[in-house]
N, C-alpha and C positions, 0 to 999 in steps of 0.2 A: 629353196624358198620360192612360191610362189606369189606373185602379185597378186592382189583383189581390191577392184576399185569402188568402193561403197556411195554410193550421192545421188543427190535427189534427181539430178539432172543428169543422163547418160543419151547423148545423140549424137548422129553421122551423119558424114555425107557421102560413105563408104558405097562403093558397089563390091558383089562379091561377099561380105560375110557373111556367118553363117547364119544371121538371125536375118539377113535381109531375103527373106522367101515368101514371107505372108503377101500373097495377093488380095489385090482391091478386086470386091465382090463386085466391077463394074467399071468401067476407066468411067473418071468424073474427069473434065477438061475444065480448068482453073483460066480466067478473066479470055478465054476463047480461044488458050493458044496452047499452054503445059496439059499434056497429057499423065496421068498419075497412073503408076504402073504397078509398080511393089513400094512394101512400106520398110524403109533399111534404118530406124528406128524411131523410137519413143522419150516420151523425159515430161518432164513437169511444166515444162514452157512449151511444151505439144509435139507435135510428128514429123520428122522429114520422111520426104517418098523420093524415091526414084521415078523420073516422069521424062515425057519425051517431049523437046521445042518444038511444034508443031508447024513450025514459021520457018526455022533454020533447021529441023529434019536432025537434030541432034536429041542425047540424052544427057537429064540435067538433073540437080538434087533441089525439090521444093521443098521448101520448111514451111509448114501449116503451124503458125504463132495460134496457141491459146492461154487466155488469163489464167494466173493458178486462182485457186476456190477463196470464194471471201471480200472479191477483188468489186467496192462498189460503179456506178457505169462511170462516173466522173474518172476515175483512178483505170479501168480499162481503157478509156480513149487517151487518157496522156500517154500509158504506156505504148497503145500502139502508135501514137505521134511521133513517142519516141524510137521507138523502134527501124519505125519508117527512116529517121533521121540517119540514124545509127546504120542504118545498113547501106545508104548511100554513103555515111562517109569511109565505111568501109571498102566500099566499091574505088573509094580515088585512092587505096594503098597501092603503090605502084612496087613489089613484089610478089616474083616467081614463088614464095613460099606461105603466102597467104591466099587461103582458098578466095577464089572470084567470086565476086558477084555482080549476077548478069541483071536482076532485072527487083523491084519489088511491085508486087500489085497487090491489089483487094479483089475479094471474091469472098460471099457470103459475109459482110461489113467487118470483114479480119484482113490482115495483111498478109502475104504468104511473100515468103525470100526467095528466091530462085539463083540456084549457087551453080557452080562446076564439080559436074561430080570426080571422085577422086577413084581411082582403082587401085586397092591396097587393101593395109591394112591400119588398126590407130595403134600408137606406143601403146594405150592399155592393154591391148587383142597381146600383141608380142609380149607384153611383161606378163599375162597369164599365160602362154603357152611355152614359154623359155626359162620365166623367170629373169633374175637382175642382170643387167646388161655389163659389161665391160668400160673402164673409166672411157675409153679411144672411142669409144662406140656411143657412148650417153654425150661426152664430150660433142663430137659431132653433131646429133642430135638436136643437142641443146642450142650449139651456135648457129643453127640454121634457124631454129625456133628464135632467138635474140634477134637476128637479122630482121624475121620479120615483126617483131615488138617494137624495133628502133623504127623499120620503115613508116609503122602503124604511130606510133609517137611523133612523127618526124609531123604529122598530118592531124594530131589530134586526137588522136582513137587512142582508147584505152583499152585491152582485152576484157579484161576482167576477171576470167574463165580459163585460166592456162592450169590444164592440166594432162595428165596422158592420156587420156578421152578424145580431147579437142588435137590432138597431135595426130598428123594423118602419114604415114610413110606409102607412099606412094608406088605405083608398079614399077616405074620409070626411074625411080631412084630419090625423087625427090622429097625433101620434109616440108610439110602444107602444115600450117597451122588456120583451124576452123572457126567458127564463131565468134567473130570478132563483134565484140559491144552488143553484142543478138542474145545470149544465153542466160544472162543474169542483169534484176530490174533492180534496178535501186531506187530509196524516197517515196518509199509508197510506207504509210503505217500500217496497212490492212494486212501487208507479208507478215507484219512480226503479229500483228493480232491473230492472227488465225492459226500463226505459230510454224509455217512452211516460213522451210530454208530452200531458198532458189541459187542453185551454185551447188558448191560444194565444199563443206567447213574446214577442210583438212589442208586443203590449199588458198585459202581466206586467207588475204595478209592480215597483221596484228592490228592497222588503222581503221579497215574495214569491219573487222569484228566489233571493234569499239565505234563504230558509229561517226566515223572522224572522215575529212576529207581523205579523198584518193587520188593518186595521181601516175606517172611511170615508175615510178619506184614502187611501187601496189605490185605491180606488172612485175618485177623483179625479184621479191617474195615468192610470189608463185612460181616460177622457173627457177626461182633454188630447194623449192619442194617436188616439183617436180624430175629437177635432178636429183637430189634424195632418192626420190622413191624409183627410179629407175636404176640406179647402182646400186641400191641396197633391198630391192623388191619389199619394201614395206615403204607408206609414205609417214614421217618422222612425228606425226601427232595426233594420227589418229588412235582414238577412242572407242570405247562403248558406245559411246550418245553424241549426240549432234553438240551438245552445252557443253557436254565434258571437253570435247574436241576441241569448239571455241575457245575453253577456257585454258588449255594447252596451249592453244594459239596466242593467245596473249600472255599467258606467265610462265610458260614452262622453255628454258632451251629444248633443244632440239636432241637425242641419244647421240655420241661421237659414232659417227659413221666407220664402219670397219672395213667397205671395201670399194671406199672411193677413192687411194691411193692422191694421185694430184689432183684431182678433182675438190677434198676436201677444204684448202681454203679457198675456193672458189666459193662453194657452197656456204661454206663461215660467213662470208662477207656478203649473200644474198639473204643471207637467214638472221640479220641484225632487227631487232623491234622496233629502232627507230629508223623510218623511209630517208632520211637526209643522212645517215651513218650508212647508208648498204652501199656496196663498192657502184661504181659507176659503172653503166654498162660497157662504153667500150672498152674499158679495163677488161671489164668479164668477157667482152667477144674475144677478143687477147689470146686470153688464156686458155679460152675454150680452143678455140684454132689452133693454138701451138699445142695443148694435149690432144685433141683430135689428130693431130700431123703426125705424131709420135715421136723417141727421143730422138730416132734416126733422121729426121728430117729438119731438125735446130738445127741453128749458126753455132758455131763455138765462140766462146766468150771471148773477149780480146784481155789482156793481162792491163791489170792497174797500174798506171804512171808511176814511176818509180818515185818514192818519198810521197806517194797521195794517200797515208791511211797519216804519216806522221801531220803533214798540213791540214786535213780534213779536221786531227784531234784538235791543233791549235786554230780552227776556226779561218783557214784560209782558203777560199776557191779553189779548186782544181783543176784545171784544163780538161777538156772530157770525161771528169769525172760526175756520178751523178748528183743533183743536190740533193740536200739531204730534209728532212722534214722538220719541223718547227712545230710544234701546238701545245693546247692547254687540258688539262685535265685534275679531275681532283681526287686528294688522298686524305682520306680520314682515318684521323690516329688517336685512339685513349690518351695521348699524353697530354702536356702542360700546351703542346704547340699545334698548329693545321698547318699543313703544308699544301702549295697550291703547285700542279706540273705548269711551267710556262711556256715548256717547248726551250753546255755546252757550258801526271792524268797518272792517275791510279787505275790499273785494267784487269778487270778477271774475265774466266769465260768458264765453260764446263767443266774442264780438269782444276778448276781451281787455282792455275798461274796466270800467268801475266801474256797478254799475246793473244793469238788464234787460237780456236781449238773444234773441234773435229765434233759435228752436233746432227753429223747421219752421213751416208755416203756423200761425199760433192759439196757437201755445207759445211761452213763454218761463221762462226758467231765471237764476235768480242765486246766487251762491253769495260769505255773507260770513264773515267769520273774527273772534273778538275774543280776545284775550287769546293773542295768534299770538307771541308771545318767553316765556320762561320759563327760568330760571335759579333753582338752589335743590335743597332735596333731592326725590329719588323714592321714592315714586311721588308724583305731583303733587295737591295739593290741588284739588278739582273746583272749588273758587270759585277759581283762578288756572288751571286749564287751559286748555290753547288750544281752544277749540272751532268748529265749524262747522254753519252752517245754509242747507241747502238751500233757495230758495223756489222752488215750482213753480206758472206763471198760464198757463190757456190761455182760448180764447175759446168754448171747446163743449165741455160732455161728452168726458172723453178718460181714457182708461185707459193711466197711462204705466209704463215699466219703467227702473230704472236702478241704479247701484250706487253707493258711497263708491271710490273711487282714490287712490292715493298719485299724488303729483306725478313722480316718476320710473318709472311703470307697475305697481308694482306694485300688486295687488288686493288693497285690504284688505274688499270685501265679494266670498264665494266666490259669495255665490247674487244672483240680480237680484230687486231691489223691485218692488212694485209699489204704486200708489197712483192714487185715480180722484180726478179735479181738474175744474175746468168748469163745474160744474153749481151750481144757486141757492143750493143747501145748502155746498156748497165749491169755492166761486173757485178757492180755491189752495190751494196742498199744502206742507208744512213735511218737511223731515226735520232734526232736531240733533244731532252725536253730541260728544262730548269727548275727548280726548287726554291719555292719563298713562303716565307712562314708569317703569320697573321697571331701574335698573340704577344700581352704585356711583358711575360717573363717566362723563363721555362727552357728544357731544352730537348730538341727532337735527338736521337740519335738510334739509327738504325741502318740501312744500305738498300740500294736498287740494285733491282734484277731482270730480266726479260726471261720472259716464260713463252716456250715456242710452242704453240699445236701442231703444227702440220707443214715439214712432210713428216718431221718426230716430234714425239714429242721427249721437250726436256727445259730445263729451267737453266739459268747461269748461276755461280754462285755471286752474292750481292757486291757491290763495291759498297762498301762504309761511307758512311757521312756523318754529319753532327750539325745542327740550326742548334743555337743558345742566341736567347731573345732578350734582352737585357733593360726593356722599357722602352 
C-alpha cells in the first residue's frame, strides 16, 4: 500500500527533492537582501524558493504569501497582518524540531517568510516511496512532532496544518515540523464563498470543520491523523470530495487500524470528536516514547503489594498502589428506569469465573461488582449503589483502550478510555464507576461489562445487578 497525499495546499521548505529544479528565469532579490534561486514548491497560499541570505552568505527557504482568489482588499490586508503576526510568533518557538524562522519582510506590498531550509526529505515524500511505516518508527516520529506542538502551545501558537507534508525528516537525523500558523487562514467568509478549501480536509479536526473555536487539542486530532495515515498508508477519512471528507470528519469514527499494533490506543484517544475528551498530550508524548524505545528498553513492572487488589475492591488506599479513577457518564435503557454512571464483590472476567483472567499476552482484566441488588427510592444513595470496578495488570509497559458496556450491548461509555498500565510506577490500572437510577417505579436489571480495543480486542463477561425503584 502506498500513500497519496491529496490537498489544496502541498508546500516545502525542502532542498533536494525532486520537484525542487524549476529555476527562476532571472534571480529577483527580495526587500535587497534574499536572493531567489529555485522554486522547491507551490500550494494555494503561494510559493517557497530556495534563495540565498545575501547579508549572512547563507541559503534559506522564502515563502512568497499569496491570497487565494475571491479574497476582497479589506480581507487581503488583515490576512497579511496576520500573517505577519503569526510568523513572529512562530519565530520565539524555542525548539530544535520546529522549522526557524529568520526574518519576515514585504516586497512587492506582500509579505514573504524567510525560513531555514531543511535537507531531507517530508513524511509524505517517504510514505509514497516506502509506503506505511513501522508502529517504533511512526512512534518516533510522532513524538518529535508532539514535542514541537507542546513547545509551540507552550507560547501560543497553534499549527493548524499537521500533516505529513508539513513533517520534514531531515539529513542530519532530525524531525522539523514546518508551517507553523502560515499555511491555513481562518475568519475570512470569502474562503468559503468562493468555495476554496485552504488546508487540507482530511486532517481538519471535527471543531474546525464545524466552524467552532480551536485550540491545542485541534493540534492533537491532526497528529492522530497523522499517525493513522502513516502506520496504515492511507489517512482514516479521506473521500472522494472535499465535503464528503469534511463530513467524515465530523460524523464518521475513524476504520479500526490493522497495523498500528501499540500505537492504536494512542491514536483512539487522539481521534475523540470532542477536543476536552482527546487524551492529554503529555500522556500521548508517554507513550509515544516508550513505543518508539521498544519492549527491550521498558523497566519491568514491580509486583502488587500483597492484599492490594482485595483493599482496592473494598475501597481502601493502597500504598503505592495506583489510584484508581472515579467519573460520570450516562446509560440509556428501554426499561421502567435510567441509570446514571457516577464513577465501587461479585467478580467475572473473560473465561467467565471469578478472579483474573488472561485478555492477550501480558494482560489481564477483572471486573468486580459490590452492592449489585438495590431496592428503595431513586435516585440511589452512592453509599448503597451498585458499583463497578475495573482492574487492569499487565506484564510490560502497555497503553490499553477500552470502555464501560451494559450487559445486553448497549454502550454506556460513547468514547474509548485510555490508560497506561505495566510500568514500575503503575502495575495496574483501576477504573470505578457507580450506578443510580432516576425513575418513580420500575426495575433495571441487567450487568456491566468492559469492552477492551486495544491491544485485543475482547469484552468481559457482565457482573449482574438489579436497581428496583419503589417511589
Amino acid at each position: 500500500m502506498r500513500y497519496e497525499e491529496t490537498e489544496t495546499v502541498t508546500e516545502t521548505v525542502l532542498a533536494g527533492t525532486p520537484d525542487a529544479v524549476a529555476a527562476l528565469g532571472g534571480e529577483r532579490l527580495i526587500a535587497g537582501r534574499y536572493r531567489l534561486l529555485s522554486r522547491l514548491g507551490e500550494g494555494g497560499m503561494g510559493t517557497v524558493w530556495r534563495a540565498r541570505d545575501e547579508t549572512l552568505q547563507r541559503e534559506v527557504a522564502v515563502k512568497e504569501v499569496r491570497p487565494p482568489g475571491g479574497l476582497g482588499t479589506d480581507d487581503i490586508a488583515r490576512m497579511y497582518s496576520r500573517l505577519e503576526r503569526e510568523a513572529w510568533a512562530a519565530a520565539r518557538i524555542p525548539d530544535r524540531h520546529v522549522v526557524t524562522v529568520y526574518d519576515v519582510v514585504m516586497d512587492g506590498d506582500r509579505p514573504w517568510i524567510v525560513m531555514e531550509l531543511i535537507r531531507g526529505q517530508s513524511l509524505a515524500d517517504l510514505l509514497r516511496a516506502e509506503g506505511p511505516l513501522t508502529p517504533r518508527h511512526t512512534a518516533h516520529i510522532g513524538a518529535e512532532v508532539l514535542g514541537a506542538l507542546r513547545a509551540a502551545h507552550a507560547v501560543g501558537v497553534e499549527h493548524r496544518d499537521v500533516k505529513p507534508a508539513n513533517v520534514l525528516l531531515a539529513e542530519d537525523g532530525r524531525v522539523v515540523l514546518g508551517d507553523f500558523g502560515i499555511a491555513m487562514v481562518e475568519g475570512s467568509t470569502a474562503l468559503t464563498m468562493t468555495g476554496e478549501v485552504v488546508g487540507s480536509p482530511e486532517f481538519l479536526p471535527p471543531e474546525r470543520a464545524l466552524g467552532r473555536p480551536s485550540g491545542p487539542e485541534s493540534d492533537l486530532w491532526s497528529l492522530g491523523v497523522m499517525l493513522y495515515a502513516a502506520v496504515e498508508g492511507i489517512s482514516p477519512f479521506r473521500q472522494d470530495t472535499a465535503l464528503s471528507t469534511l463530513r467524515a470528519v465530523v460524523d464518521e469514527e475513524p476504520p479500526v487500524p490493522s497495523r498500528a499494533g501499540p500505537l492504536a490506543p494512542v491514536i483512539a484517544g487522539l481521534l475523540r470528536k470532542e477536543p476536552a475528551e482527546r487524551t492529554p498530550a503529555a500522556e500521548v508524548a508517554e507513550a509515544l516514547r516508550d513505543i518508539a524505545r521498544g519492549p527491550g528498553a521498558t523497566t519491568t513492572a514491580a509486583p502488587v503489594p500483597a492484599g492490594a487488589a482485595r483493599q482496592a475492591a473494598a475501597g481502601t488506599p493502597v500504598p503505592g498502589a495506583p489510584l484508581r479513577r472515579r467519573r460520570t457518564a450516562v446509560l440509556a435503557t428501554a426499561g421502567a428506569a435510567a441509570c446514571v454512571l457516577t464513577a465501587a464483590g461479585l467478580a467475572y472476567a473473560f473465561t467467565g469465573n471469578d478472579g483474573d483472567a488472561a485478555a492477550g499476552p501480558g494482560l489481564r482484566l477483572s471486573v468486580v461488582g459490590a452492592n449489585t441488588t438495590y431496592t428503595g427510592r431513586c435516585p440511589s444513595p452512592e453509599s448503597k449503589a451498585p458499583s463497578f470496578t475495573a482492574t487492569f495488570t499487565a506484564s510490560e509497559p502497555t497503553l490499553i483502550s477500552y470502555r464501560w458496556v451494559s450487559g445486553n450491548g448497549a454502550v454506556v461509555d460513547p468514547h474509548w478510555r485510555t490508560m497506561k498500565i505495566g510500568d514500575r510506577a503503575t502495575p495496574t490500572g483501576q477504573d470505578t464507576v457507580n450506578l443510580t437510577a432516576y425513575a418513580r417505579a420500575g426495575t433495571l436489571t441487567t450487568g456491566m461489562a468492559v469492552e477492551l480495543q486495544s491491544p485485543t480486542h475482547a469484552t468481559s463477561d457482565p457482573v449482574p445487578f438489579s436497581i428496583t425503584c419503589t417511589g
